[in-house]
N, C-alpha and C positions, 0 to 999 in steps of 0.2 A: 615418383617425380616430385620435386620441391623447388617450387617458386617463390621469389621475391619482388613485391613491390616495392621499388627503392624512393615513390617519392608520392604521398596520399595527403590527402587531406582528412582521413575519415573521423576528425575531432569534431568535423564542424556540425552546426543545429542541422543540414541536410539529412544526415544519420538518424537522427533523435526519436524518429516512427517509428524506424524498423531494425536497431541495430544488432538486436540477439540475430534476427533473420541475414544480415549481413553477416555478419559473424561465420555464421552458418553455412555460407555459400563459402566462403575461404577455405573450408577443408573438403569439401567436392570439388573445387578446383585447386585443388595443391597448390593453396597459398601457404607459406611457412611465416614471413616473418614480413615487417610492412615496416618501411622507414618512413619516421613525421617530422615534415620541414615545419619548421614556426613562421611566422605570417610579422608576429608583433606583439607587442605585452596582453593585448585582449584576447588573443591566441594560449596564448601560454599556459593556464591552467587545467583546460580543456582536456589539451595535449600530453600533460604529464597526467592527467588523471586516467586515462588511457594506458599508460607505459605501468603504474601504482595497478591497475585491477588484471591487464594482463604482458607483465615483464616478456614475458617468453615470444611474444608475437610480436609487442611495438616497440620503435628505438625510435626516440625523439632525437631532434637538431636545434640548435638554438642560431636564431638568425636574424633579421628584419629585411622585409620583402622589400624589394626598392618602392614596390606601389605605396607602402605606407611612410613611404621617406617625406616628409612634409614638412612645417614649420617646426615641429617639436621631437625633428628628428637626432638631436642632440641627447634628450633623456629618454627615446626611443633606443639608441645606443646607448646608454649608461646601464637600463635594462638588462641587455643583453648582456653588455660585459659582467653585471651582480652574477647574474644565471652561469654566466660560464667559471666564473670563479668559486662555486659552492656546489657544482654538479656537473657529475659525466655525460658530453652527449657524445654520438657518432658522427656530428659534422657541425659545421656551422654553415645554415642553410635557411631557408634560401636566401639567394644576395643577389646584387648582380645589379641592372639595369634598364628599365624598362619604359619607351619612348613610345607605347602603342599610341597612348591615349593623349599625353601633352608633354611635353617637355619644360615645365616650370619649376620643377626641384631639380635638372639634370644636374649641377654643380654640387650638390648636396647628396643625389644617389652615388656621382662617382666617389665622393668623400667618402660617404657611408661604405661605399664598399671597398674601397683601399683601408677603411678603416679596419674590415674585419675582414679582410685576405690579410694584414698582419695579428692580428688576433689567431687567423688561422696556424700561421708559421708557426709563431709563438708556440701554439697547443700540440704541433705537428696533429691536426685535424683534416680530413679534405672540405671543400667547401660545394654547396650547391649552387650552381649557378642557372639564375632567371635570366634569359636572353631574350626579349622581346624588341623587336625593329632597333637592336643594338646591339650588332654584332660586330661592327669593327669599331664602336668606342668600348664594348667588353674586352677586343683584344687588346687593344691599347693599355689596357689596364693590364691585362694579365699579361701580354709580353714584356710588360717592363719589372711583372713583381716577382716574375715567375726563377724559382731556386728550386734546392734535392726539397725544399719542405714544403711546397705544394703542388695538392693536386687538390683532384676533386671530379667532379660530372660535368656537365653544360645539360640541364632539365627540359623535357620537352623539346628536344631535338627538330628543329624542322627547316635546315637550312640546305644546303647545295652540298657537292663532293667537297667540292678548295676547301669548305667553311669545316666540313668533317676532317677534312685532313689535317689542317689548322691545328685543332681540337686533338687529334693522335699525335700531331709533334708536339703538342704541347706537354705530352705524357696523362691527358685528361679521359674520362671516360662521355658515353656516349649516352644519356638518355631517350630512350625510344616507348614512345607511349600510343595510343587510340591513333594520332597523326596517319601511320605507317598503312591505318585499314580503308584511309579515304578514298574512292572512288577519285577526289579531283587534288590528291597529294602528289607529287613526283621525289615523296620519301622513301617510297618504294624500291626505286632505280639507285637513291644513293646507299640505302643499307645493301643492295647488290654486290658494292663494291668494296665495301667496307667487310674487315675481318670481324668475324662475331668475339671476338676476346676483345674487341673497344668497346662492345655494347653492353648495357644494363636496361630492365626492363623497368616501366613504372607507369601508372594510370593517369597521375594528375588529378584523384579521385576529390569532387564531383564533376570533376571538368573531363572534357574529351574524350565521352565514350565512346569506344571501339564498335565498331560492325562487328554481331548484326547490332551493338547495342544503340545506336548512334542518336542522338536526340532522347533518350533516356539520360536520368542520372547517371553519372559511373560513380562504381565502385573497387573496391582492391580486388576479389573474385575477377575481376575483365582484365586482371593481366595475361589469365590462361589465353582469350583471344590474341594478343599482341603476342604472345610467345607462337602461336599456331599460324600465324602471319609469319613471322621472320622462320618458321620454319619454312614454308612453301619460300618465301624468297631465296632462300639459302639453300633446299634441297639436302633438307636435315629432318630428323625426327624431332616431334616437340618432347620429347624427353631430353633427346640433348641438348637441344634450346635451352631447358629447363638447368640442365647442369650446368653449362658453360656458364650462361650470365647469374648464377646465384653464386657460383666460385669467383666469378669477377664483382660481384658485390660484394660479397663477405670478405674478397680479401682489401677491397677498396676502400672498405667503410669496418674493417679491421672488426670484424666478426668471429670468433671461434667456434663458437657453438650451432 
């Protein structure tokens, strides 16, 4: 069985203890390959020095999180576009929207991110998309930009059926992470309904560790749980869990190997 984590952070100084030991847990749980969203130019070098020491397991994105959309998010973009013009990534990620915490750059996130859903086009790239308590100003965006040249995921999945179905008309895929193992989620009942060829799997790694891990760090290894979940949901083997959503990443995020 081989597993893909389609959306980690494992660059960040959280790692830095123990990461041979991390490492280490990924081929006990048939982790194969681990995609790296960017965050922001302080991200950046982290990430690709991950991708430089082991090619075969990480594939970096180039992106700017909406969190770091702020005053100086103009050469925060310009970044990004150097990066994408001088190097191959698998996506341009993550992007998107995010209204948790305050809505004072909202005008400037959706810029930012109309800016680089056509950067996407452009590259024919898919895009990763950050949804946080914005999910019908994301569509808003994306039903207006949306052509044959993009697609891409919606990251951290945790919304209702409509919002999932939305998200398949869209021709988008489905990120499914730690969420799916909560006790007090009702992500549960909407992956029920949903076909497993919308889904891809991914941690959020250090964020949203899965049961049993939960209130621990995560890491890329706790995709095995998330897989072991939608298999009881679905009433599949996690081996075929394991196959369906790595064939729908690889072919999503244009993998051959």
């Amino acid at each position: 069985m081989k597993l893909i984590d389609t959306h980690s952070h494992l660059y960040l100084d959280d790692f830095n203890r123990d990461f041979p030991e991390v490492m280490n847990r990924l081929k006990e749980n048939h982790v194969e390959k681990i995609f790296l969203p960017n965050i922001d130019s302080s991200s950046t070098d982290d990430m690709l020095r991950l991708e430089k020491e082991y090619p075969e397991i990480f594939f970096p994105m180039m992106g700017l999180h909406p969190s770091s959309v702020q005053e100086n998010y103009k050469e925060e973009l310009q970044f990004v576009d150097d990066w994408l013009q001088k190097k191959q990534f698998i996506a341009i990620g993550e992007i998107g929207i995010d209204l948790y915490w305050d809505d004072t750059y909202f005008n400037q996130q959706v810029e930012a991110f109309k800016t680089q859903i056509n950067w996407a086009k452009e590259m024919k790239l898919p895009i990763v998309i950050h949804a946080r308590n914005s999910f019908r100003e994301i569509f808003d965006v994306v039903d207006e930009q949306i052509d044959e040249n993009l697609t891409g995921v919606f990251h951290s999945f945790s919304g209702t059926y409509e919002e999932a179905q939305h998200i398949i008309d869209l021709g988008f895929k489905i990120g499914i992470n730690g969420i799916v193992t909560f006790k007090n989620s009702s992500l549960d009942d909407v992956v029920k309904q949903i076909d497993i060829n919308h889904l891809v799997l991914e941690t959020d790694s250090p964020f949203l560790s899965p049961e049993p891990k939960r209130g621990k760090r995560n890491e890329s290894s706790h995709v095995l749980y998330i897989a072991e979940k939608i298999a009881q949901i679905k009433g599949l083997s996690v081996e075929e869990v394991g196959e369906i959503t790595t064939k729908n990443a690889k072919s999503l995020f244009n993998i051959k190997t």
